[in-house]
N, CA, C and O atoms as a GROMACS GRO file, in nm:
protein
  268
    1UNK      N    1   3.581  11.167   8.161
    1UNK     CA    2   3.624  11.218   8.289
    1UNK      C    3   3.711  11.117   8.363
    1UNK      O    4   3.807  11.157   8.429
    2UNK      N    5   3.684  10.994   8.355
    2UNK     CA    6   3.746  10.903   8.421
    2UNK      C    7   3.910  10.892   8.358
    2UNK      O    8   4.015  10.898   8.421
    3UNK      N    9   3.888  10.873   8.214
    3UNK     CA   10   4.000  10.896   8.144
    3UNK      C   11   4.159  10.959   8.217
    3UNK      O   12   4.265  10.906   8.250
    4UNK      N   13   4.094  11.119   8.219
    4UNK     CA   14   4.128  11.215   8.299
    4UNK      C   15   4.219  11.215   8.416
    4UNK      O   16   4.338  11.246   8.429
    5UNK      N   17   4.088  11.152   8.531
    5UNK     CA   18   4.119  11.137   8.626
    5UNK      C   19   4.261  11.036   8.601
    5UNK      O   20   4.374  11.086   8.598
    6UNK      N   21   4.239  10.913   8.586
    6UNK     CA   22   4.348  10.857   8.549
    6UNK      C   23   4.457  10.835   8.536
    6UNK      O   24   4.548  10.764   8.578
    7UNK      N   25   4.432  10.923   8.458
    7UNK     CA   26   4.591  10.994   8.393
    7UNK      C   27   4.675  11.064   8.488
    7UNK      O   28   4.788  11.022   8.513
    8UNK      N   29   4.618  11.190   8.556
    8UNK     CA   30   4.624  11.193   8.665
    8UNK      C   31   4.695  11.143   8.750
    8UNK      O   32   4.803  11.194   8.781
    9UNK      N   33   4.659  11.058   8.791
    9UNK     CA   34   4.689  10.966   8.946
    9UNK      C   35   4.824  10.900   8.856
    9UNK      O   36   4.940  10.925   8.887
   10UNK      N   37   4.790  10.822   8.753
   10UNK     CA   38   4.943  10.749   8.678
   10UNK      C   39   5.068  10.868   8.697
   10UNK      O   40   5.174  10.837   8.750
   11UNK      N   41   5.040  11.011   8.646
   11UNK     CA   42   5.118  11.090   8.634
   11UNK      C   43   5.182  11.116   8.782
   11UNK      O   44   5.301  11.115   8.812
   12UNK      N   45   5.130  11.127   8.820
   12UNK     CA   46   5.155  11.167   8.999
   12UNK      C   47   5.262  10.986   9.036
   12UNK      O   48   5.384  10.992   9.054
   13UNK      N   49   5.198  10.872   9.038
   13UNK     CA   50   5.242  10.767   9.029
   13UNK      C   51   5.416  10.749   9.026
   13UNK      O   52   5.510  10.705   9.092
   14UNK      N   53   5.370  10.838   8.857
   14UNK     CA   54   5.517  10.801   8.813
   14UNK      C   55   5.621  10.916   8.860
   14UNK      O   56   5.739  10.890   8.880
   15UNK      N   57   5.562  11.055   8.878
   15UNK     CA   58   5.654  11.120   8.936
   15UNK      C   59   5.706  11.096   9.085
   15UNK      O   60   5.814  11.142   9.122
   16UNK      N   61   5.610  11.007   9.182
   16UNK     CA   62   5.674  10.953   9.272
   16UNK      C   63   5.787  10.819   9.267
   16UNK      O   64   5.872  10.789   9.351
   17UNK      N   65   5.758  10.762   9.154
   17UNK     CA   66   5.872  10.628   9.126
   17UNK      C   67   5.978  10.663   9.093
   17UNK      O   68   6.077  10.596   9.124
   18UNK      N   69   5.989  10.801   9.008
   18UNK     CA   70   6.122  10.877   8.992
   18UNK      C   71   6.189  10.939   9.097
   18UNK      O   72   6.307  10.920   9.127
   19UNK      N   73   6.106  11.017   9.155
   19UNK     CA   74   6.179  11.041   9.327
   19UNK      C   75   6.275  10.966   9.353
   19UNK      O   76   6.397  10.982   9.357
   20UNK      N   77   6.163  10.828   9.382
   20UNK     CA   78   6.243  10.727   9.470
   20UNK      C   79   6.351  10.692   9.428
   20UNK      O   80   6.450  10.673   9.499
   21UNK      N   81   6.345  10.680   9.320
   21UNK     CA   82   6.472  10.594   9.222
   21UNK      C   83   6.552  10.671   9.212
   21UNK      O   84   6.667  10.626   9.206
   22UNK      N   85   6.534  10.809   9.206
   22UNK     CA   86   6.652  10.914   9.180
   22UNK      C   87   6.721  10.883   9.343
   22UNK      O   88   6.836  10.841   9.355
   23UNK      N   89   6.619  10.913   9.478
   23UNK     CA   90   6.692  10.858   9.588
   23UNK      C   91   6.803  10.780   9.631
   23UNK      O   92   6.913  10.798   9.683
   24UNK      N   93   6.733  10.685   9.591
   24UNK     CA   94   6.805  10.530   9.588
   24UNK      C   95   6.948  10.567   9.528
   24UNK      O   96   7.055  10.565   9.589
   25UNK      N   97   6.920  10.608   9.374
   25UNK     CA   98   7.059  10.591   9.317
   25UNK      C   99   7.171  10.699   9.400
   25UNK      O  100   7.294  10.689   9.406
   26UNK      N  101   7.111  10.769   9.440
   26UNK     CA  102   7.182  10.911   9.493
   26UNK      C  103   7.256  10.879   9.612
   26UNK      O  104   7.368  10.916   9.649
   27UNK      N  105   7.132  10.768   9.688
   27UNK     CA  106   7.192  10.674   9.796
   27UNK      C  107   7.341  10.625   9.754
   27UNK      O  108   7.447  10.661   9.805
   28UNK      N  109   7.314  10.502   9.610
   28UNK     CA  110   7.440  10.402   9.589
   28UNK      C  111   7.514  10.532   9.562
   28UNK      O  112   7.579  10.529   9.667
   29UNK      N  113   7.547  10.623   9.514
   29UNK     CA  114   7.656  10.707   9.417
   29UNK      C  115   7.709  10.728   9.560
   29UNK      O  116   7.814  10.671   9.590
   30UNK      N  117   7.626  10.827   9.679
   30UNK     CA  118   7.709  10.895   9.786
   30UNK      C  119   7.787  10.736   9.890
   30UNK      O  120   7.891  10.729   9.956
   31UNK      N  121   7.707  10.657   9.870
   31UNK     CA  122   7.725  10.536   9.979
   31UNK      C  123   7.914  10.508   9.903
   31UNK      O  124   8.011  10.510   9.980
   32UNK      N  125   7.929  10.490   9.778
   32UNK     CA  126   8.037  10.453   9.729
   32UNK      C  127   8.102  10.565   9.729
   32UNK      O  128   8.218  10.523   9.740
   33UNK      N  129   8.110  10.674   9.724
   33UNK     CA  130   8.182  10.780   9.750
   33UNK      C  131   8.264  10.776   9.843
   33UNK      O  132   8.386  10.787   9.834
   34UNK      N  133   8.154  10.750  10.007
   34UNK     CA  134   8.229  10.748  10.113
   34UNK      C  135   8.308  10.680  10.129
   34UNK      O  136   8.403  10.701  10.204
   35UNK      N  137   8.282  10.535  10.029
   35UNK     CA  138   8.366  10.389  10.099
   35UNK      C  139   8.500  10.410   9.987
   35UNK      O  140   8.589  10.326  10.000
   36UNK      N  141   8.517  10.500   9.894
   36UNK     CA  142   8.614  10.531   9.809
   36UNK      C  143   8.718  10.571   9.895
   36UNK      O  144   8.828  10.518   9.911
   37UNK      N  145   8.637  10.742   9.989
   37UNK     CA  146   8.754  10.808  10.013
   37UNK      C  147   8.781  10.802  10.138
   37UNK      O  148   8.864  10.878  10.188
   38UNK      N  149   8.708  10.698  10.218
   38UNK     CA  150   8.770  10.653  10.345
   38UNK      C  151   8.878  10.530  10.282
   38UNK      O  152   8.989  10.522  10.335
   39UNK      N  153   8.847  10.448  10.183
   39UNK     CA  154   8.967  10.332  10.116
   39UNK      C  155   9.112  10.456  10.116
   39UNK      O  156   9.214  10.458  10.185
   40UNK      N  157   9.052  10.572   9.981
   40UNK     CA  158   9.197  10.643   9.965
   40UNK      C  159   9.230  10.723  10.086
   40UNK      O  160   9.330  10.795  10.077
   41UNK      N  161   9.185  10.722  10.160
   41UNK     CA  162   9.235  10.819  10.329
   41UNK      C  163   9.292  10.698  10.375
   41UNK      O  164   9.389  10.743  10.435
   42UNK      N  165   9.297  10.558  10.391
   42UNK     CA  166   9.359  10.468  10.431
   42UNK      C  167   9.500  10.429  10.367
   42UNK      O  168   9.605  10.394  10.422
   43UNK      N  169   9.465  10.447  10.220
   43UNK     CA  170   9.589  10.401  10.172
   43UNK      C  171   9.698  10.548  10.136
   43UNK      O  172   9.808  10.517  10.088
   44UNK      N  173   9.676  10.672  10.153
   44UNK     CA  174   9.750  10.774  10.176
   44UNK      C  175   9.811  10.743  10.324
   44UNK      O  176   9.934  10.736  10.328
   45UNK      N  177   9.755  10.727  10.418
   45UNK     CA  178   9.827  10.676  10.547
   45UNK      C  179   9.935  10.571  10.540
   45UNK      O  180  10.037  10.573  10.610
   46UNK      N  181   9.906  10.485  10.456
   46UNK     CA  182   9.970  10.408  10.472
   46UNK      C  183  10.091  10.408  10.382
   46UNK      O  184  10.185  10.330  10.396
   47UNK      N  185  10.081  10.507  10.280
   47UNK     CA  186  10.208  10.517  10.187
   47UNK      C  187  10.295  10.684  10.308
   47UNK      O  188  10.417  10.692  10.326
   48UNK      N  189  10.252  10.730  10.334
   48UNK     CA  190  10.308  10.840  10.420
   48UNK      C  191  10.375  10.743  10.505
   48UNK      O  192  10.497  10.727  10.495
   49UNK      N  193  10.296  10.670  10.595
   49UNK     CA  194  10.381  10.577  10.697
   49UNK      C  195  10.494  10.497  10.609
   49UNK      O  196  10.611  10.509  10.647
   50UNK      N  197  10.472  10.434  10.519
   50UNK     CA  198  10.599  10.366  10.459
   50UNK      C  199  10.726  10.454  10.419
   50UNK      O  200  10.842  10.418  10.441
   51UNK      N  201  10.689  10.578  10.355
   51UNK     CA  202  10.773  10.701  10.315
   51UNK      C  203  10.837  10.740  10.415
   51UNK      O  204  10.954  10.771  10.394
   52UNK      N  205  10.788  10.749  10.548
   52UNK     CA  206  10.890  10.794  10.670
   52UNK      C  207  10.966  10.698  10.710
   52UNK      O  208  11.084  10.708  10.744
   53UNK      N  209  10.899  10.601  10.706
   53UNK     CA  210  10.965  10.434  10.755
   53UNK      C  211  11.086  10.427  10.664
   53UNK      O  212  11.194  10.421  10.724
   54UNK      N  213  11.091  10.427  10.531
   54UNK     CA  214  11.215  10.411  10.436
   54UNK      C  215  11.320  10.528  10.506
   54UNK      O  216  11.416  10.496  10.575
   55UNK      N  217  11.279  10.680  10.471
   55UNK     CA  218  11.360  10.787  10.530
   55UNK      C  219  11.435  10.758  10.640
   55UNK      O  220  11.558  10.758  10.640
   56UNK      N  221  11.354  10.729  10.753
   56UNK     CA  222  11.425  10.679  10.897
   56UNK      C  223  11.529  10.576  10.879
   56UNK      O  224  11.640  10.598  10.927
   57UNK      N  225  11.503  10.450  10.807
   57UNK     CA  226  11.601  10.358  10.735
   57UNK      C  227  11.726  10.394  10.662
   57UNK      O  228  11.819  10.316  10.647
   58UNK      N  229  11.723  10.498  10.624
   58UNK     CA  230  11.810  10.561  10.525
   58UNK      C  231  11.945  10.634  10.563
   58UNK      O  232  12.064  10.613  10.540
   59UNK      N  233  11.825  10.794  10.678
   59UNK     CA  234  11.898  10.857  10.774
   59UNK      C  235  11.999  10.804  10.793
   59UNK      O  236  12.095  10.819  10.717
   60UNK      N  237  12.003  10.717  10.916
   60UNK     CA  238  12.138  10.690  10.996
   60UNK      C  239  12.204  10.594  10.936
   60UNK      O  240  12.266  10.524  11.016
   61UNK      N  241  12.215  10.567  10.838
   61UNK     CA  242  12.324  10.479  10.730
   61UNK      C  243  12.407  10.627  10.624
   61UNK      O  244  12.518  10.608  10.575
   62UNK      N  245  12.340  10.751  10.606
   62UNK     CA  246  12.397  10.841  10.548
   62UNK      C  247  12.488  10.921  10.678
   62UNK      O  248  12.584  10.986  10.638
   63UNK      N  249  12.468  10.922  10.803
   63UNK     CA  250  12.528  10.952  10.863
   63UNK      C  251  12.659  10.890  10.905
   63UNK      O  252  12.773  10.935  10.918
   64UNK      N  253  12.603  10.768  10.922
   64UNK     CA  254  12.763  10.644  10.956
   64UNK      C  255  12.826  10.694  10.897
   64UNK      O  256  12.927  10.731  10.956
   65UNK      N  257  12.817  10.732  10.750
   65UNK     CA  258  12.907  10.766  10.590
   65UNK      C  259  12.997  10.866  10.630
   65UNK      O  260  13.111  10.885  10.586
   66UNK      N  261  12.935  10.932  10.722
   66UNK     CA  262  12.973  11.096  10.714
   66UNK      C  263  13.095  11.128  10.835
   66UNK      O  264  13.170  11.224  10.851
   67UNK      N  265  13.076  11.007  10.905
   67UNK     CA  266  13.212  11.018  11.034
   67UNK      C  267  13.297  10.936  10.977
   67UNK      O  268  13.406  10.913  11.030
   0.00000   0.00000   0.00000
């Protein structure tokens, strides 16, 4: 009976250590997710801003051309 019992409580044990750990990791996966696509939401800004910045540069040198 004790056996039993045992087993039991280990089983329960271990299905709570998996929880956690599944948690945890679920934690690191979403935690790096965010810090991914706030990085690539930063660096899309910043290639859009350079892309208009060149254009604007460009503009009024194709115009000079044109008078």
């Amino acid at each position: 009976m004790s056996q039993v019992t045992s087993l039991r409580k280990r089983h329960q044990f271990n299905g709570r250590m998996i929880r956690i750990i599944l948690l945890i990791s679920f934690l690191f996966f979403f935690g790096r997710f965010v810090y991914s696509s706030i990085g690539a939401w930063h660096h899309h800004q910043d290639k859009k801003e350079s892309q208009q910045s060149s254009q604007s540069q460009q503009t009024p040198s194709v115009q000079a051309n044109d008078r």
